[in-house]
Structures are given as C-alpha cells and as structure tokens.
C-alpha positions as CSV (number, residue, x, y, z in Angstrom):
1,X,-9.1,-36.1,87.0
2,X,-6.5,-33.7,84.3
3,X,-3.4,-32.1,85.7
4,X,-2.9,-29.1,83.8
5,X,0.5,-27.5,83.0
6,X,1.5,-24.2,81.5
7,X,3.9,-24.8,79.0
8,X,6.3,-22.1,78.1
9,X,7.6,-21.2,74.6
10,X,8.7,-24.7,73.6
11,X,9.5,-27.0,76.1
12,X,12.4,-29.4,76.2
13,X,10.1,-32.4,76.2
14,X,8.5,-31.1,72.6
15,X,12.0,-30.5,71.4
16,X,13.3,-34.2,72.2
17,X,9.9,-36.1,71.3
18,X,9.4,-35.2,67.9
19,X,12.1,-33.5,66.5
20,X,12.7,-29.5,66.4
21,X,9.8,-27.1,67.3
22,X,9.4,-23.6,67.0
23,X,9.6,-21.4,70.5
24,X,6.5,-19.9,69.3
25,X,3.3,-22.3,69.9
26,X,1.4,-22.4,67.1
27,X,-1.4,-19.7,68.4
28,X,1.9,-17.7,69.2
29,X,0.8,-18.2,73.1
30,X,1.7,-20.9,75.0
31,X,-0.2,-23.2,75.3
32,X,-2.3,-25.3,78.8
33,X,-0.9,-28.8,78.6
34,X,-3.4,-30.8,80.3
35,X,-2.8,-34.3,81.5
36,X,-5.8,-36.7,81.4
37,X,-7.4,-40.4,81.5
38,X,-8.1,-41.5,78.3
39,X,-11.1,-43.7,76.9
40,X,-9.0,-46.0,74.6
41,X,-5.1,-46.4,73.9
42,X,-4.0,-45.6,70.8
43,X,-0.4,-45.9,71.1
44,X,0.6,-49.3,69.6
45,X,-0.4,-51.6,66.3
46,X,-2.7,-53.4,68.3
47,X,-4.1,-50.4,69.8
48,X,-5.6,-49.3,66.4
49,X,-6.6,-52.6,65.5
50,X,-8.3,-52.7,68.4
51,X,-10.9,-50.0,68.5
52,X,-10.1,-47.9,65.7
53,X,-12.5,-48.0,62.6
54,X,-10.8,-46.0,59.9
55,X,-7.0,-44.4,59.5
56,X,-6.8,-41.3,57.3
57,X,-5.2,-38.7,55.6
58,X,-7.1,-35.7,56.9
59,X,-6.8,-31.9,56.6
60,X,-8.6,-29.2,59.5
61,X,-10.3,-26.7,57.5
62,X,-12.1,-24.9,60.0
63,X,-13.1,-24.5,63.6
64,X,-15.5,-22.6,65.7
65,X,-15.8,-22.1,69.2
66,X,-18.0,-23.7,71.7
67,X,-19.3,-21.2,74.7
68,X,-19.2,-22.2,77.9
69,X,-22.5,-22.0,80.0
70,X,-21.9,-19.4,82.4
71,X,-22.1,-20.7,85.6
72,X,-22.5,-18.3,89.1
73,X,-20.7,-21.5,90.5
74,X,-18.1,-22.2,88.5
75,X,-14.4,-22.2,88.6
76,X,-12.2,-18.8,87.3
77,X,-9.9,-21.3,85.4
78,X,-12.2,-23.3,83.1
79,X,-12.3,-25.1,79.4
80,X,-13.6,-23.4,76.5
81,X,-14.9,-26.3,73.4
82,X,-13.9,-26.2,70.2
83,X,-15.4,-28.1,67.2
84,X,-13.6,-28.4,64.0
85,X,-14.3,-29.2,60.8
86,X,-12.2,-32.5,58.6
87,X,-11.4,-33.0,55.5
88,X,-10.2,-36.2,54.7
89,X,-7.9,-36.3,51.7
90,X,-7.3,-40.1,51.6
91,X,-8.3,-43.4,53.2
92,X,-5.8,-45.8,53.9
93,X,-7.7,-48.4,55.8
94,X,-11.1,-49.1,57.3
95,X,-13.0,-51.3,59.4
96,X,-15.7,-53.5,57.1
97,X,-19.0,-51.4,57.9
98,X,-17.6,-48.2,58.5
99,X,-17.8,-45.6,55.8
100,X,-15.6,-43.0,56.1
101,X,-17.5,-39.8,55.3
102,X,-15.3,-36.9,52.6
103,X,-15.9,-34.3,55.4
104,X,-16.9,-34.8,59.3
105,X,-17.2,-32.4,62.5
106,X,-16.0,-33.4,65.6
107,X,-14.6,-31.9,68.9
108,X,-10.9,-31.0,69.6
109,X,-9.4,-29.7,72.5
110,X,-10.4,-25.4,72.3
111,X,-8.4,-23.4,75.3
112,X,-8.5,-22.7,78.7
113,X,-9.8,-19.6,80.5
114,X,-7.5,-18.3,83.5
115,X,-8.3,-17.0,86.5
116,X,-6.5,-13.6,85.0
117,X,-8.9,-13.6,82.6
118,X,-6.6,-15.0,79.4
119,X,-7.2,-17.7,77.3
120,X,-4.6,-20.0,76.3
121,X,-5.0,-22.8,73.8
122,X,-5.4,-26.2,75.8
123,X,-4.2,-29.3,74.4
124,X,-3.7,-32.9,75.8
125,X,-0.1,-33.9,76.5
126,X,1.7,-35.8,74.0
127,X,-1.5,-35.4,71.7
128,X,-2.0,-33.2,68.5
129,X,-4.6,-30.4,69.3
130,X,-5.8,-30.6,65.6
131,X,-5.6,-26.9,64.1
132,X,-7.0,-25.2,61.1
133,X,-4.2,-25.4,58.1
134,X,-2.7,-28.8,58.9
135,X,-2.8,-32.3,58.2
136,X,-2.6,-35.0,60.3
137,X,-2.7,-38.7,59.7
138,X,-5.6,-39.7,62.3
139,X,-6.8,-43.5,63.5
140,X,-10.8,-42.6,63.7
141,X,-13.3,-44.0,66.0
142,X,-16.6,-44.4,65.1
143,X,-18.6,-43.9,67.9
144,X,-21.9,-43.7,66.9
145,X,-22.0,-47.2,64.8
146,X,-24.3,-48.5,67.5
147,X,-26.5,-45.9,67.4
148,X,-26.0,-46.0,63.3
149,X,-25.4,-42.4,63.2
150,X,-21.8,-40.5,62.2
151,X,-20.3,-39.7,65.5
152,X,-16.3,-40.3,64.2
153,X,-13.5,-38.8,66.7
154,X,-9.9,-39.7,67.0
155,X,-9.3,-42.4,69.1
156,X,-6.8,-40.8,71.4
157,X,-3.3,-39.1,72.1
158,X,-1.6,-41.1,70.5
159,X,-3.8,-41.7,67.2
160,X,-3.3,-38.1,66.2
161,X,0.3,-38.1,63.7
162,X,1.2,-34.5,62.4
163,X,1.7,-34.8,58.3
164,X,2.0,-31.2,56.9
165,X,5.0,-32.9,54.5
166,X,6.0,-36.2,56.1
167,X,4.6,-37.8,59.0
168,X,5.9,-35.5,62.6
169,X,6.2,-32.8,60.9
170,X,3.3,-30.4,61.4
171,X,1.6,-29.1,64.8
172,X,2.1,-31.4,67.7
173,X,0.8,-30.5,71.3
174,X,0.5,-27.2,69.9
175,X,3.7,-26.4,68.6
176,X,4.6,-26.3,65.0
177,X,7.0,-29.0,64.3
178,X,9.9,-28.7,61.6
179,X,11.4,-31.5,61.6
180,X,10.6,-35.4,62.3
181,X,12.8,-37.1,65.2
182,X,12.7,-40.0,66.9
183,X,10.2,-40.0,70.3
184,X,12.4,-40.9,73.6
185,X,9.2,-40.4,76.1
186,X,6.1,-42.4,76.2
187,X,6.9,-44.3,73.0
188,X,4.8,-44.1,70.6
189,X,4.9,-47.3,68.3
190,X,3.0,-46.0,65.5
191,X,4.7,-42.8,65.4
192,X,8.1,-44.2,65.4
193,X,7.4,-46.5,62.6
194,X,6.5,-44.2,60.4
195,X,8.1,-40.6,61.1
196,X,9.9,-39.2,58.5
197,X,7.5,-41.4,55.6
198,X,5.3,-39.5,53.5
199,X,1.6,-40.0,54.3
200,X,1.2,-42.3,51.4
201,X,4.2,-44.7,52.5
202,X,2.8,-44.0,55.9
203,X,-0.5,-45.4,55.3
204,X,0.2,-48.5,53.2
205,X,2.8,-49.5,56.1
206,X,-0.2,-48.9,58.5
207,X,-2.6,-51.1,56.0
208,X,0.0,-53.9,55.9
209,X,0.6,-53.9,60.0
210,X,-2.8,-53.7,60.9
211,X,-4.2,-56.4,58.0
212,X,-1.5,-58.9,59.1
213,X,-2.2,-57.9,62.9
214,X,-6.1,-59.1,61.9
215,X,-5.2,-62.1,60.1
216,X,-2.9,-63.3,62.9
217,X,-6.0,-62.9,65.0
218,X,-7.8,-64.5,63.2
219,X,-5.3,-67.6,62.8
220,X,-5.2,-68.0,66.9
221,X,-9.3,-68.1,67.0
C-alpha cells in the first residue's frame, strides 16, 4: 500500500534532512512524494552487508520513459515507469561472485499522472529518484544472481547517497541539494557517516565498515 504526497517547492523536511535545497525541484515541478513498503532495508552498516552485492560510484546518463498500458479500468491518478541508464565510475566494494558491470539499466521511480491530467515527477520519500546528470553513491542488489543473469537495482531508500561533489550534495527526493547537513528524521547511518566526504573517502570508509562488519561475522560463527 503507498501513501502519496504532493510536495510543494521545497519542503521543510528536505531542508532539515540533508542540508539546503533549492525551492525549485529538480524537474522545476514539484514533485509526488510517495510513501511505500520496501523489499530490503538499506539504512544501516548492517543493512548493506546484508543484502547488498556491490557499492558504487555511479553516474545517470540517460533515461527513457516507460508507457503505461492503457487501461478502460484504470485509475485517473496513475504511475508512469522510468528506466535509466548507469554509469558506474568506480567500485568501492563488492560481494565475491558479483561482477559489477561499467554500464547497467535498471528502473527508477518516473512520475505520476493526475487526475487533472499533469504529470509530476514521483519519487519515494526519503529516497533519491536517480536523475540524468548526477551522481550518486549507490549500495546495488543483484537480483538476478540466482537466475545468473544481470538484474542489478539499488537496494532501497536509503542505499541511494547524492554525490555531485561530496556525498549529500546532489538530487535527493527530487530536489537539488547544495549543501550536506546532518539528517534529524529517519536516520540514516550510512548517510550520516559519510556526508560531507568526497566519494573516494566515502567509499574506502564504507569498504573498511562493511569488511570488518563481515569479519566480525564471521568470528561469532
């Protein structure tokens, strides 16, 4: 079940979560926020050691849009897809058995038709929606290693770190991001140890935590 939310301009929440954001969202429209369950966490050390297979350096370069079928039964408001195209620019840390491919597709969140018949970019709350232009510093899933075919997507809200120049500072829920801060709401552990790092300082922190997190594992088996 989602709960979706239009945001307006930028919202006080965006402002005191991760530092200053412009009032314009980043498609100059604001944007659905859309509240929803969630397959994996993704929040916490042990969260990406957990279930993710690969954290990257990674760059959108492009995106196209997925049509929805048209439907004589379905709802005025409804999703419209989005796929988007990755460009990883360094790897900091994989799983053993997961190669991380130079350049993947996978699916974003895209926008949301109204019932007025506008379309306003959708994006999960507290999540990156993963635009064209920016970099992000991404925890990866690979979810088609059982079926040994490349099926990598980002593990979840909270696995999705804007890096444009340090890490939280890039788009973020939809809204371009100037400057890192500190997040106050739904803590993010990851995020918090690392805003304000470049990506490369980002990363090796993220190595070390999560190769110590697996040793210590290890140790108690």
């Amino acid at each position: 079940m989602a709960t979706l939310s239009i945001a307006s301009g930028c919202s006080s929440d965006a402002g005191s979560d991760a530092g200053a954001a412009d009032a314009a969202t980043s498609e100059g429209r604001a944007p659905v926020i859309i509240e929803a369950s969630e397959r994996y966490l993704s929040h916490t050390f042990e969260d990406w050691l957990r279930q993710a297979d690969a954290v990257v350096l990674a760059e959108v370069v492009s995106e196209r849009r997925r049509e929805p079928v048209a439907d004589a039964t379905s709802p005025k408001r409804y999703p419209v897809g989005r796929t988007i195209a990755v460009e990883v620019v360094e790897v900091y840390w994989q799983r053993e058995g997961h190669a991380t491919p130079d350049q993947f597709e996978m699916n974003a969140w895209g926008w949301m038709a109204l019932e007025t018949g506008e379309e306003r970019p959708s994006v999960g709350e507290r999540s990156a929606r993963l635009e064209v232009g920016h970099r992000y510093l991404i925890a990866l899933d690979d979810a088609g290693a059982e079926a040994k075919e490349a099926l990598w997507t980002i593990l979840g809200s909270g696995a999705g770190l804007p890096a444009d120049s340090v890490i939280g500072v890039g788009e973020h829920e939809a809204q371009i991001i100037r400057e890192p801060g500190p997040r106050n709401t739904d803590s993010n552990q990851v995020a918090d140890a690392v805003a304000g790092l470049d990506a490369d300082a980002a990363g090796a922190l993220i190595a070390q935590r999560l190769n110590a997190l697996s040793q210590a594992t290890q140790g108690r088996d």
